[in-house]
C-alpha positions in Angstrom: 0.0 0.0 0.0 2.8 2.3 0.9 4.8 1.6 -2.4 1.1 2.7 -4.4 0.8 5.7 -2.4 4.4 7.0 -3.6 3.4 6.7 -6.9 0.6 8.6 -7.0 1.7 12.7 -7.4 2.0 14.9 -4.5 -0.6 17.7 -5.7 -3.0 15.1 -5.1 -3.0 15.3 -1.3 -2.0 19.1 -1.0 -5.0 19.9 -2.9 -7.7 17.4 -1.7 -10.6 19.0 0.1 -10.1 19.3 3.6 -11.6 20.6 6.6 -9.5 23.7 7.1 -10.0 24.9 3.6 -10.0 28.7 3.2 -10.3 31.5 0.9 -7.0 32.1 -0.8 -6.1 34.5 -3.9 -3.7 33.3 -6.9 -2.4 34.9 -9.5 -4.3 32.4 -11.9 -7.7 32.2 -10.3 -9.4 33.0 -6.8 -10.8 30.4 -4.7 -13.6 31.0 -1.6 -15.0 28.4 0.2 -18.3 27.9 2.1 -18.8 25.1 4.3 -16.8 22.2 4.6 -15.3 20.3 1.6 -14.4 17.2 3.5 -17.9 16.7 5.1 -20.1 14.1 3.9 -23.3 14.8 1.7 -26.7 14.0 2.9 -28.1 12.0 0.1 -27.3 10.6 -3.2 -27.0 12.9 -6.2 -28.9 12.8 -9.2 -28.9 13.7 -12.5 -30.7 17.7 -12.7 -29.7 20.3 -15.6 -31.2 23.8 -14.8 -31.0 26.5 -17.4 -31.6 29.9 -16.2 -32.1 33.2 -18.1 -30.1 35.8 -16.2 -31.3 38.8 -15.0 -32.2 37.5 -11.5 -32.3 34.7 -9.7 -35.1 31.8 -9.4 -34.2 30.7 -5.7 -36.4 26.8 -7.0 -33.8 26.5 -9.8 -31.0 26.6 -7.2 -32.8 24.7 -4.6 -33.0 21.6 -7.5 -29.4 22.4 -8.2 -28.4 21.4 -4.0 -30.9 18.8 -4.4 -29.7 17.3 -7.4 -26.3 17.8 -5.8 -27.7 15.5 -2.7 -27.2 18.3 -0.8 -23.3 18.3 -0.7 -20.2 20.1 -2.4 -21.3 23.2 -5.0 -18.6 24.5 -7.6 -19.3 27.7 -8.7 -17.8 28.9 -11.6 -16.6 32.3 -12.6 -14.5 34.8 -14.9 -12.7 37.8 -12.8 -14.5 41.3 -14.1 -17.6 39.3 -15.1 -19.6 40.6 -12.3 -20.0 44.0 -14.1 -22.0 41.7 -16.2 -24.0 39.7 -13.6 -25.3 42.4 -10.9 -27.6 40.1 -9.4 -25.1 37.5 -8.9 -24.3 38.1 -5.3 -22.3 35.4 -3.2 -23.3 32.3 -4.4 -21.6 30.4 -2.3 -23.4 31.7 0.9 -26.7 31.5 -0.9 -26.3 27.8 -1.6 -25.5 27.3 2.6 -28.3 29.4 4.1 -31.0 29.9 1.4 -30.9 27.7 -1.2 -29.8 24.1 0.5 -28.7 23.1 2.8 -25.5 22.0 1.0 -21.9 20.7 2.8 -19.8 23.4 0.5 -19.9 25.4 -2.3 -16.4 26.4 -3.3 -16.2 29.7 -5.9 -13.8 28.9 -8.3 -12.8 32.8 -9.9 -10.9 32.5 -13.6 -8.2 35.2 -14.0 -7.1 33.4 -17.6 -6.3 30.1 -19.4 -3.3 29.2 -17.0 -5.8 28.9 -14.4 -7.5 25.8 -16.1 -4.1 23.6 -15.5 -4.3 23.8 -12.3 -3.9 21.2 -10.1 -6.0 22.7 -7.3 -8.8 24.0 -9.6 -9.0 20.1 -11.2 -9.1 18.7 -8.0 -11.8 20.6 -6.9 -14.1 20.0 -10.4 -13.2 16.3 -9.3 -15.3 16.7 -6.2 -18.3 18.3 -7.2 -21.6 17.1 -7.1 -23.0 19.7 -8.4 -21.3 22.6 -10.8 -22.9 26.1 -11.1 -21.8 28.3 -14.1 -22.6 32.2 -13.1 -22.8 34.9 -15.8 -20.8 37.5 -17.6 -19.5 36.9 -20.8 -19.1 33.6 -22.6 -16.2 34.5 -24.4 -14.1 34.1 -21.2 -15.1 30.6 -20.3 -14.5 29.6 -24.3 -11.1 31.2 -24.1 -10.1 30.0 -20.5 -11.6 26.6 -20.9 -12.0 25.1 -24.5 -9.0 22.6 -24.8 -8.2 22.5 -21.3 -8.5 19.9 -18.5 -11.5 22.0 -17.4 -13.6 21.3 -20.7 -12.9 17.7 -20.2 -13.7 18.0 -16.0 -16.7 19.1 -17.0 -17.7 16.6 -19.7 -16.3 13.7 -17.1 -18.9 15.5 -14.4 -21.8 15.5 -17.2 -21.0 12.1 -17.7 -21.2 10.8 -14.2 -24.7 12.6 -14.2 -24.3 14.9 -11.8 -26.2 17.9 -11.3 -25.3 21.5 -13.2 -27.0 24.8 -14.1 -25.5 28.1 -15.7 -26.9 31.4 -15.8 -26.8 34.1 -18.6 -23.2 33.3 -19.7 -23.6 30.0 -18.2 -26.3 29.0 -20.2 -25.0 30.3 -23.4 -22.5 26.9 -23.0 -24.7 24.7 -21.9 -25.7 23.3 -25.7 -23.9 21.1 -28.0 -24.0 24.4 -29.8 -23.1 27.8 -28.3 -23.0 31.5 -29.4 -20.1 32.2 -28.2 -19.9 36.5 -28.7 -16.0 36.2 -29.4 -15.9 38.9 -31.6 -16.3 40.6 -28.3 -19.4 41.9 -29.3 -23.5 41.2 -28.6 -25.4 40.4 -31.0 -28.4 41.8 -32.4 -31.6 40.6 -33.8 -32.0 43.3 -36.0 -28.4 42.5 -37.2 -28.5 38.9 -37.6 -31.7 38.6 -39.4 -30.4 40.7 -42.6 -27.0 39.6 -42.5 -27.0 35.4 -41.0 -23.3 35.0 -42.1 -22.1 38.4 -40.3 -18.7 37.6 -38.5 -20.6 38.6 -35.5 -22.3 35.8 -35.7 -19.8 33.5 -34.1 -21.2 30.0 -33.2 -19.6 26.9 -31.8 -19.9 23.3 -31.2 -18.8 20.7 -28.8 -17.9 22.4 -25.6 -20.4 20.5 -23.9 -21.8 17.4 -24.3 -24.5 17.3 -22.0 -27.5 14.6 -21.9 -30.3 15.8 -23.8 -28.9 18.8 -24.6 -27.0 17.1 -28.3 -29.2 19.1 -30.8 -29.6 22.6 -28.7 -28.5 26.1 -28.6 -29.1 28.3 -25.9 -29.7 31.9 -25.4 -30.8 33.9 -22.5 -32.4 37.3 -21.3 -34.5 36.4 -24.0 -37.8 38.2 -24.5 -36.5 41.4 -22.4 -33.4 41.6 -25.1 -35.6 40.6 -28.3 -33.3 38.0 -28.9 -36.2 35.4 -30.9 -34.5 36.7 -34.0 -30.8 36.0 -33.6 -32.1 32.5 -32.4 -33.7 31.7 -35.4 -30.4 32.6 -37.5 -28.2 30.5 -35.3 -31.1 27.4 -35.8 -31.3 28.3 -39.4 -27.3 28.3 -39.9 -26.7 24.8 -37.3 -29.3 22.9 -39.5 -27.9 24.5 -42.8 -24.4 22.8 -41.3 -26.1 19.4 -40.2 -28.0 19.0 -43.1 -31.1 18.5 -41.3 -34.2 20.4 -39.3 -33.4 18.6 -35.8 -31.7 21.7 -33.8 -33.6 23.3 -31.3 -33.4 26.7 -29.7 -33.9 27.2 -26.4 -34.5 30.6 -25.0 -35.0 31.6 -21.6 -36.5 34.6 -19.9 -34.9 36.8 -17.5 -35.4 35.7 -14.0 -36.8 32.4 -15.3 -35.6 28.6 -15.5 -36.1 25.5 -17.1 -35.2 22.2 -15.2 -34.4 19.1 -16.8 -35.2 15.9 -14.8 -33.8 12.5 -15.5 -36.1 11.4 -18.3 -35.0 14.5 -20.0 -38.0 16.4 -19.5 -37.5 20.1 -19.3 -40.4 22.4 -16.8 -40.3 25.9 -16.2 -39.0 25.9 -12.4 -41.6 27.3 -10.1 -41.4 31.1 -8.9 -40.5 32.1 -13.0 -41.2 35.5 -13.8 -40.8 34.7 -17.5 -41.4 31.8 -20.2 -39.1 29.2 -21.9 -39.0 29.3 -25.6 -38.8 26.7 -28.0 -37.8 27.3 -31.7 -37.3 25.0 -34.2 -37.4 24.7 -38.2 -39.9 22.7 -39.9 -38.5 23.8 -43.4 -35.7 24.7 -44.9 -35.4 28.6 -45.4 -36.0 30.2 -48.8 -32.8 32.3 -48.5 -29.6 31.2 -46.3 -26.3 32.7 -48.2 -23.7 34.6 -47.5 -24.7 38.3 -48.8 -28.3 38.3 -48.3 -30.9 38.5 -45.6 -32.5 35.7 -43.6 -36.1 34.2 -45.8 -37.9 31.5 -44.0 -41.6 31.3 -43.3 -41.6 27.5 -41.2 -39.8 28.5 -38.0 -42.0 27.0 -34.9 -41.8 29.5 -31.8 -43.4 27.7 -28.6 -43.4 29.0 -25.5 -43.3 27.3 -22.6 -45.1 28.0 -19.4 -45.8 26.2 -16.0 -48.2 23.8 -17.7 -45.8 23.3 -20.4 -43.2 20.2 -20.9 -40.5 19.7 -23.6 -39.7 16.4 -24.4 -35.9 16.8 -24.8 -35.9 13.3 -26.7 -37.8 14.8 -29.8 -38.4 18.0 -29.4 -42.0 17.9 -28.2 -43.4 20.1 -26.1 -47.0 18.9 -24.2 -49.4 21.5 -23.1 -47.6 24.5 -24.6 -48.5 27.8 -23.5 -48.8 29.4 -27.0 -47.4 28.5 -30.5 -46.7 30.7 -33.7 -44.8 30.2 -37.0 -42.4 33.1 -37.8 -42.1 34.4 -41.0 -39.0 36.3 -42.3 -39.3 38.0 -45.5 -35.8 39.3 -46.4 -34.3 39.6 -43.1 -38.0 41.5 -42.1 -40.0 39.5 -39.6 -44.0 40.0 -40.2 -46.1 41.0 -37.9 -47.3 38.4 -35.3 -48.7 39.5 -31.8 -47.1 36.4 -29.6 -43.7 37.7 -31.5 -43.9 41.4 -32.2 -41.8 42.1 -28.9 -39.2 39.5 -28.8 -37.8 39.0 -32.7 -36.0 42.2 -32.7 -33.7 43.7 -30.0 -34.6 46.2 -27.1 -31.8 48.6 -25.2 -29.0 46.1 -24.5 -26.2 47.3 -21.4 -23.0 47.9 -23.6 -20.8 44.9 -24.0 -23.4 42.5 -22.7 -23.1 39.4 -24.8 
């Protein structure tokens, strides 16, 4: 036994949870700590995916999250200067001890750059989660910190273990097989997407995640509040144009809203919403997708989903939907529709918020 223990490396121990873990600041990445990392966790975990919207928080989405977690050890992840991005965020880690679980720990992981996602300390504390949060701020920072990294595969090894996880805003732009990913270091806009689909501000990815259920979507979030309907409906329209088939689905989410995805893969809004989940979806191929001209399509499904509403994440079904429209684009002009009118093209956006 002594002879297997040598082998193994010597990071391993020094950065195991323990009981006397502690805040500490690195050049790389911050760490805070709530709670005890070493303490046991109350029940088993299961499998729960929450998607949240941003723009406030839906204290039942976080309550699944701990559940989900079997009430013990929370990662939270971050990017340093994203709170000016996530005003609501306030300490998560805190939250998750006295409001939203009880939960054993919840350890804040902060990302300063890429260096930080080689770190011994950082992996070994992925390792232990039951349960990973994602907070908001700008998804460009978790492509470019994580992507190719032991973190991307940490949390694709925690996916596969089934094993709770959420994200908000940011966090939920990632959560898809597909992702916008705003790299260009803008935010995109309806009213820019729609007449121009191939626009180099329209800068979409693919296989960050791979999370169950979750293989054909994209995500977007602050949805109806930043009329972001019609940028969804390019990035559908360009991922099927890719695949070659009509199977993507877009998934938007309201501010201060969440969806929760149980273990059958059935996604409900989470109780306390303020908002609606969106579901959008091509039956036919557009008229006009090329580079040079404006967005034509007039079989886009838009279905919201409210709190008698469930999506089948399986194939796309959605039971008891709240309402349900067909969009129609007419060279990158969307026509009138009253479910839609609000949310297809953009409203006042904070600067710089992807």
């Amino acid at each position: 036994m002594l002879l297997m223990l040598t082998m193994l490396p010597a990071w391993l121990f020094a950065a195991s949870p323990s009981a006397d873990a502690h805040d500490y600041r690195d050049k790389n990445f911050d760490y805070f700590v709530a709670g005890d990392p070493a303490a046991p966790r109350a029940s088993l975990p299961y499998f729960t995916l929450a998607l949240m919207g941003g723009g406030g928080s839906v204290d039942s989405a976080f309550v699944a999250l701990a559940r989900g977690a079997g009430q013990g050890h929370l990662v939270i992840l971050r990017a340093v200067g994203d709170d000016r991005f996530d005003p609501d965020a306030g300490d998560y880690g805190r939250s998750f001890r006295a409001q939203w679980g009880p939960v054993a720990s919840a350890e804040t992981l902060v990302f300063h750059n890429r260096q930080a996602s080689y770190d011994a300390r950082v992996l070994a504390t992925l390792a232990h989660a039951d349960g990973i949060f994602i907070a908001g701020g700008d998804q460009a920072n978790y492509i470019r910190y994580w992507k190719g990294t032991p973190v991307q595969r940490a949390l694709n090894e925690h996916a596969r273990a089934n094993r709770s996880l959420g994200g908000s805003s940011a966090g939920l732009a990632i959560l898809g097989r597909y992702s916008y990913t705003a790299l260009d270091g803008g935010s995109l806009e309806s009213k820019v997407a729609l007449p121009d689909p191939f626009s180099g501000a329209v800068t979409l990815d693919r296989d960050f995640l791979h999370l169950r259920f979750l293989g054909d979507v994209i995500t977007d979030s602050h949805f109806s509040q930043r009329s972001r309907l019609g940028r969804l409906i390019v990035f559908v329209a360009r991922l099927d144009e890719q695949r070659g088939d009509l199977k993507v689905l877009g998934v938007g989410i309201d501010e201060r809203s969440a969806l929760l995805i149980d273990g059958r893969g059935i996604g409900r809004l989470a109780a306390g919403s303020a908002g609606s989940a969106w579901l959008v979806r091509a039956t036919r191929t557009p008229q006009v997708l090329r580079a040079g001209a404006p967005l034509s399509a007039d079989a886009v499904q838009v279905t919201r989903i409210g709190p008698a509403s469930a999506i089948e994440f399986r194939d796309g079904r959605v039971v008891q939907p709240e309402d349900q429209s067909s969009a129609v684009i007419r060279a990158g002009v969307p026509a009138a529709d009253p479910l839609l009118d609000t949310r297809i093209l953009r409203t006042v956006v904070p600067p710089g918020d992807p």
